[in-house]
C-alpha positions in Angstrom: -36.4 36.7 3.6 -38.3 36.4 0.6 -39.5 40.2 0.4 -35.3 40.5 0.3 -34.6 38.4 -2.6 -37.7 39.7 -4.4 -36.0 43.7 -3.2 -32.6 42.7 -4.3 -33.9 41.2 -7.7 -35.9 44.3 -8.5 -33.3 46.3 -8.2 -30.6 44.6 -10.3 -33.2 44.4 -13.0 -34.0 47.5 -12.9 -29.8 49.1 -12.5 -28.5 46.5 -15.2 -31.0 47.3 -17.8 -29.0 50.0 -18.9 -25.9 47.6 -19.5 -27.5 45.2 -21.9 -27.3 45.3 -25.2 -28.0 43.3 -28.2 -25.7 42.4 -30.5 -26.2 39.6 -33.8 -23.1 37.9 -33.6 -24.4 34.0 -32.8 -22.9 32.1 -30.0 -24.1 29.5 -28.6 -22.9 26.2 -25.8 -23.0 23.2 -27.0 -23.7 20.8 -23.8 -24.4 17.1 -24.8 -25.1 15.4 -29.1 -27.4 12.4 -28.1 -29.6 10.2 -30.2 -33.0 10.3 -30.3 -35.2 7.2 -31.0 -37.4 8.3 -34.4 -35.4 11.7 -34.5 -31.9 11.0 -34.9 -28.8 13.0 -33.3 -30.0 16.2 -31.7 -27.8 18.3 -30.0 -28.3 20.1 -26.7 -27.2 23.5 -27.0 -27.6 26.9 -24.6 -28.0 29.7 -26.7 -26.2 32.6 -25.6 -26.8 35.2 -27.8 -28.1 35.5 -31.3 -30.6 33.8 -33.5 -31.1 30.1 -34.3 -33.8 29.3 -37.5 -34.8 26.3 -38.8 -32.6 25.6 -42.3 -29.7 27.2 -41.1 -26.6 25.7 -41.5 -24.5 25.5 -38.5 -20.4 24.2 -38.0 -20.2 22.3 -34.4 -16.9 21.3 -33.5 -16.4 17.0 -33.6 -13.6 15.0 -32.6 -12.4 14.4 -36.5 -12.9 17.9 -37.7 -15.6 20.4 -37.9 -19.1 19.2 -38.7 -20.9 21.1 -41.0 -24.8 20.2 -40.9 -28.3 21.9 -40.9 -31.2 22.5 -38.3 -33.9 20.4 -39.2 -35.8 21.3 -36.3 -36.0 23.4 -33.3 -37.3 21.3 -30.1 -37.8 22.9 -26.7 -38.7 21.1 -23.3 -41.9 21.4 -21.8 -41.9 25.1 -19.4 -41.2 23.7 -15.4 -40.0 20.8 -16.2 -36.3 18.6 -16.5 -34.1 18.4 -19.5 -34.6 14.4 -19.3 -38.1 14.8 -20.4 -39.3 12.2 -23.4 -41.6 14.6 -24.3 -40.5 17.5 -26.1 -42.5 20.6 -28.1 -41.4 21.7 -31.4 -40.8 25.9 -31.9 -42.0 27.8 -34.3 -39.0 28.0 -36.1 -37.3 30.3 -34.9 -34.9 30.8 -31.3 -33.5 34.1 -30.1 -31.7 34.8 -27.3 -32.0 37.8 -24.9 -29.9 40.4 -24.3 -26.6 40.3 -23.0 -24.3 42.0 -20.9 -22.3 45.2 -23.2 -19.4 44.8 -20.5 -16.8 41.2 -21.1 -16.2 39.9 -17.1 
């Protein structure tokens, strides 16, 4: 069963490649705004496509209005492990997305 799944994602890497492309235009899901003992609020976001830097200034929507603030830092989890991790790693300033799919489903 495994030597399917491995088969199956082969060849969908391999057929899609030619429907990805890259485009600039930032979007991003935001998923939970939490505090942060010693760092604040930090907000949990999925980048979809595009580039996030550190400095940039970015408008999240908020209950009263739109909140217009900057990224002071870019924190990833540890790789294999869960979200609810109290250890995080800084990036190196900078977060890009992949590719994504040239055809709207």
């Amino acid at each position: 069963m495994g030597n399917l799944i491995a088969l199956l994602v082969e060849l969908t890497q391999t057929m899609l490649a030619r429907r990805l492309a890259h485009c600039d235009e930032l979007r991003a899901q935001v998923m939970e705004v939490k505090a942060l003992p010693g760092m604040g609020t930090t907000i949990d976001v999925i980048l979809i496509n595009g580039v996030l830097r550190e400095g940039m200034t970015v408008i999240v929507p908020g209950v009263e209005g739109p909140i217009v603030t900057q990224i002071r830092g870019l924190l990833l989890p540890p790789p294999m492990k869960e979200l609810r991790v109290k250890v995080w790693r800084k990036c190196l300033f900078i977060l890009k997305s992949t590719c994504r799919s040239s055809r709207q489903f």
